[in-house]
N, C-alpha and C positions, 0 to 999 in steps of 0.2 A: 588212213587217218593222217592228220596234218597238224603241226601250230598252227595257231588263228594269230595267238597275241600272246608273249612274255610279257608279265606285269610283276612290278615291286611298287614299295611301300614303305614308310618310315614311320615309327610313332609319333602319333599327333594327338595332343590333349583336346579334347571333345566334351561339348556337355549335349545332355541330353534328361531329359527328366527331374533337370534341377540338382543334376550329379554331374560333375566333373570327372573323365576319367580318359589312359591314356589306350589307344588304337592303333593299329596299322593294316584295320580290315581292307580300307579302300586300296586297293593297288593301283597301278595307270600305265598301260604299257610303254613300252620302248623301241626304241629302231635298235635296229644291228645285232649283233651275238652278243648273249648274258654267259657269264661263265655259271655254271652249275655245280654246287659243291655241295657236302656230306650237311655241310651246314645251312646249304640254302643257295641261291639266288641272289651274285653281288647285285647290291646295292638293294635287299629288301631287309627287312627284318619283323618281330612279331611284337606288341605292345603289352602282351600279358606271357611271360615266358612260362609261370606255373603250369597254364593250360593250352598254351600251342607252343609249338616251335621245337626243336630238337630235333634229331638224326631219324629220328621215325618220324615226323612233322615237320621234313624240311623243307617240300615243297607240297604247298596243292593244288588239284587239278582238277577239270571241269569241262563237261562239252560244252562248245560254242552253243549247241543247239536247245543248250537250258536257255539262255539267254532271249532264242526266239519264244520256249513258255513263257516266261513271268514278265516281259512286253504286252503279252497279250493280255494275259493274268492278269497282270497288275495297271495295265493301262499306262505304262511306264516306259516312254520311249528313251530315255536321258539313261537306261540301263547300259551300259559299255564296256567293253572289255575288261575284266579287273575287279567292275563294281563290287561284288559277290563275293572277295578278297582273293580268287583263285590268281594262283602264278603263272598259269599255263593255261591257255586257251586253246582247248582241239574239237577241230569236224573230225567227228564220228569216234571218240572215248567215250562210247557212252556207257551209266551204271552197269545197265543192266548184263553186258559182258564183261565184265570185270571181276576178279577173282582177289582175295587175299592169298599173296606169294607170288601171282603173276608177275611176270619181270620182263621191260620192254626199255626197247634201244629208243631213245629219245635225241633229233639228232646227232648230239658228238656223246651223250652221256647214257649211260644205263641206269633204271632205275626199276623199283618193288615196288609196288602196289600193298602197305600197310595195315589200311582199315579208312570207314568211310567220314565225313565231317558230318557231324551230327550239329542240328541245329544251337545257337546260343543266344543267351541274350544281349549280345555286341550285335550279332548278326540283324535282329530287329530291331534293334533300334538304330542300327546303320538304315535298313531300309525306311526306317519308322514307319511303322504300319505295326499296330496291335495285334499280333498273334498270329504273326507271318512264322512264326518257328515251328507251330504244328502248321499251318500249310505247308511250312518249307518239307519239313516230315514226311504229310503224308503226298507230297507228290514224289516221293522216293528220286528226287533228284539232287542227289547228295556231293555226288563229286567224290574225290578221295586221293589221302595222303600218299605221298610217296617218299623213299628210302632212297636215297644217293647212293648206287654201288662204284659208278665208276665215275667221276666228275667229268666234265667236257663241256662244249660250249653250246648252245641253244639258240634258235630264233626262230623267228614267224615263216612259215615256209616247210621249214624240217618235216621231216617223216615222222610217224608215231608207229613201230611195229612189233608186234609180242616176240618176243624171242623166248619166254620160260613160262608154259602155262603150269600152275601149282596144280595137283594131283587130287590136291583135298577138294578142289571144288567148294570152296566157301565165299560164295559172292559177294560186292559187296553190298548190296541191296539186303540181303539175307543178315551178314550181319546186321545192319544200321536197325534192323527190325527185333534183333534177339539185344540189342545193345539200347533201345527205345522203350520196345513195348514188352518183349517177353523177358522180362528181369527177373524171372523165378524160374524157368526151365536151368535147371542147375545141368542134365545132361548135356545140351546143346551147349553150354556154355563150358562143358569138360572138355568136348568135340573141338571149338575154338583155339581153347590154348592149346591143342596140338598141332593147329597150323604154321606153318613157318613164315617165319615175314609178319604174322602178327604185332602190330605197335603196343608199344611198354604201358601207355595208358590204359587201354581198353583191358590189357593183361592184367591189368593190375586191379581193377575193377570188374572185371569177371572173377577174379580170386578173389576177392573180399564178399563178390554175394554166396557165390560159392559158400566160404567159410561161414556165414551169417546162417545161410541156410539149415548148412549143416549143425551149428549149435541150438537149435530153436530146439525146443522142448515136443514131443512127438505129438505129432496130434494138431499141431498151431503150424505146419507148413503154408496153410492159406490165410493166415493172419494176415 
């Protein structure tokens, strides 16, 4: 596994549907080494800090070879590195090896593997296209956050190599699917927060259906 492409991005006010609002989905790569830090990616940043960005959100990442899907998908050649808003473009990261807690040496930096990006609606109407977000979904090519353990500098070339497989085996395909579609398995989602590496967001939202859950009056579990 390899960089293809280090991409950043700066917020930019966009309209779109007759709404104005501010972005930094699109990234655009860059030449030469990006320093890599707990915070991100000099020279990137996120346009909605409530729901991305932070220490468990500081960078994210994506196989180059999604790119060659939704080309094809989408009949969309103007697709480019970054488009998709990922920071890190790699041949052969792909989902479906991928673990929450996995921890890999990224060239000068190490990093964790968090939990996977779930589609949004910045994301479709960046690509605009009606209802690209369950496409995006259900082609379970999601990509996923990473955790800055040790800072260091980055670029196109680098090696991508697992140095910490996590133990629990919770992929991230597996979750994006228990984080999607199965929002009432309360077990599996007990199973979760006992993975390490898991990001604060998804924790914190599996505790709360969790809790929901558990208050419903008996008998109304499938309400």
């Amino acid at each position: 596994m390899k960089l293809i492409s280090i991409n950043v991005g700066k917020p930019v006010l966009t309209e779109a549907g007759g709404k104005t609002y501010e972005t930094a989905i699109c990234k655009r790569p860059v030449a030469g080494a990006v320093m890599m830090r707990p915070e991100g990616l000099d020279g990137d940043a996120v346009g909605n800090p409530k729901n991305h960005g932070g220490p468990d959100q500081a960078v994210y990442a994506c196989a180059g070879e999604h790119y060659d899907h939704w080309r094809r998908e989408l009949g969309r050649e103007d697709l480019t590195h970054g488009y998709l808003g990922e920071n890190l473009t790699a041949a052969g990261w792909l989902d479906e090896s991928v673990c929450i807690g996995d921890t890999y040496r990224v060239g000068g930096a190490v990093v964790q593997v968090t939990g996977p990006r779930a589609p949004c609606g910045r994301l479709e109407r960046h690509i605009d296209m009606r209802g690209f977000s369950k496409q995006y979904a259900q082609s379970q090519r999601f990509g996923f956050y990473l955790r800055v353990l040790e800072p260091g500098e980055v670029q196109a070339g680098d090696g991508v190599s697992l140095i910490g497989k996590s133990p629990a085996g919770l992929g991230v395909i597996e979750l994006a699917e228990l984080l999607l579609y199965r929002t009432k398995d309360a077990e599996a989602m007990r199973r979760a927060l006992e993975v390490e590496g898991l990001g604060v967001r998804i924790r914190s939202a599996f505790e709360e259906r969790i809790a929901k859950a558990a208050g419903k009056p008996p008998g109304n579990e499938g309400a």
